[in-house]
ZAGU-612616 format. One record per residue (C-alpha): x, y negated, z; residue in one letter. Coordinates in steps of 0.02 Angstrom, whole numbers, plus 32768, in hexadecimal, padded with zeros to 4 digits. Each point is the difference from the previous one (the first is absolute). Example, Ala and Ser with C-alpha at 12.3 -4.5 7.8 and 13.67 -1.06 7.14 Angstrom:
! residues 2
826780E18186a 80457F547FDFs 
END
This chain:
! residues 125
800080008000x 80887F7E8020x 805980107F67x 7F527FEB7FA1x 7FFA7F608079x 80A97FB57FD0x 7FC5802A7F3Ex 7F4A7F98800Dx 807A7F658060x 806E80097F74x 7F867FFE7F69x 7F8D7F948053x 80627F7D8049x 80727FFD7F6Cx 805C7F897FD2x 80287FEA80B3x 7FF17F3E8022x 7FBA7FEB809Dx 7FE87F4A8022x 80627FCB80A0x 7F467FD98066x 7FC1800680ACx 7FB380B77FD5x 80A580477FB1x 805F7FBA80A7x 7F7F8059806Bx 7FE780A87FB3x 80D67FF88018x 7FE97FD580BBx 7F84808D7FF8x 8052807E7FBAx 80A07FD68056x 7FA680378096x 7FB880897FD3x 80B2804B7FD1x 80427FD880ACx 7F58803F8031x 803180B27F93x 80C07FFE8043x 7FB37FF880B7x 7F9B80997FD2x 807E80787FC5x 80957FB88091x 7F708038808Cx 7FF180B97F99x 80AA80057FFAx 803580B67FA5x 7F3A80297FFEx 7FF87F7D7F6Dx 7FD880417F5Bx 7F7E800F7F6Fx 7FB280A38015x 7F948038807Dx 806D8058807Fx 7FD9801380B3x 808280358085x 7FC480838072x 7FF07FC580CAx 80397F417FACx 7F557FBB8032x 7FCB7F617FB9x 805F7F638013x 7FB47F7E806Cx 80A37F757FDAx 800C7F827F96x 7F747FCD7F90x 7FAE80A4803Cx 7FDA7FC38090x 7F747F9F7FB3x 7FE4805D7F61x 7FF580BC7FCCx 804C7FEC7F5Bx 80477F517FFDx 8062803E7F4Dx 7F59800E7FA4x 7FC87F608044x 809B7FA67FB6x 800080537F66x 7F427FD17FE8x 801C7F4B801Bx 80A4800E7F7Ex 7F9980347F88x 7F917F588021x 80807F9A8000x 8088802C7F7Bx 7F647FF77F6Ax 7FDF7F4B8068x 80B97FB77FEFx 800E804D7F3Dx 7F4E7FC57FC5x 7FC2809F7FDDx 7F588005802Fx 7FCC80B87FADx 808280668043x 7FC37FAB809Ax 7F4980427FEDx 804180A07FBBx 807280318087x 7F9E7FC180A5x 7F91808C7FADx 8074807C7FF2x 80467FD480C6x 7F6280588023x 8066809D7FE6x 805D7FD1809Fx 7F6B80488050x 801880A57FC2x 80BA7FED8038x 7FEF7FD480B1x 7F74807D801Fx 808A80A17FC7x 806F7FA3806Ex 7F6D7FF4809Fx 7FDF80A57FC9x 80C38048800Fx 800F7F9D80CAx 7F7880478022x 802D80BD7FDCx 80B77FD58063x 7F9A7FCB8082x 7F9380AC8009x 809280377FF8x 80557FB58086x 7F7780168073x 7FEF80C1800Dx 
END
């Protein structure tokens, strides 16, 4: 899905010229926070980081960090990233288009609920 993202940016928002405005200067405030935001997320997973859906037996959940306040702080980021980038490059479709597809994150975080859960059955006998 992100590589079909990057595509729409760059055929939509081509040739590139974003003019130097207050929205282009806050969708870069934006998204510079929501990359610390990301860094914070994997730092408090530490070695647990990584794309797949993996969970470490007896781990537990973490309750650091953003996760303190947020099950799955990652999605949350990556949701408003794909808001934003389509804001600072102009390109309203791939906007629409992919807060539609984010709907997939559902899917995504309920294997994931699903996987904790079974470690915690598990853990619990």
């Amino acid at each position: 899905m992100h590589v079909l993202f990057i595509a729409g940016l760059a055929l939509e928002a081509y040739p590139w010229n974003m003019p130097l405005d207050f929205l282009t200067i806050f969708c870069l405030a934006v998204l510079a926070v929501l990359q610390a935001g990301r860094w914070w997320c994997m730092a408090t997973l530490g070695e647990n980081w990584n794309v797949r859906i993996i969970v470490v037996p007896g781990e537990g959940l973490k309750r650091s960090g953003p996760y303190r306040w947020l099950r799955h702080p990652n999605y949350l980021l990556l949701v408003l990233e794909f808001v934003f980038l389509p804001l600072l490059m102009r390109a309203f479709i791939t906007l629409a288009v992919f807060s539609m597809a984010n709907l997939l994150l559902r899917q995504r975080i309920q294997l994931e609920e699903k996987a904790l859960a079974q470690d915690v059955a598990r853990s619990g006998d």
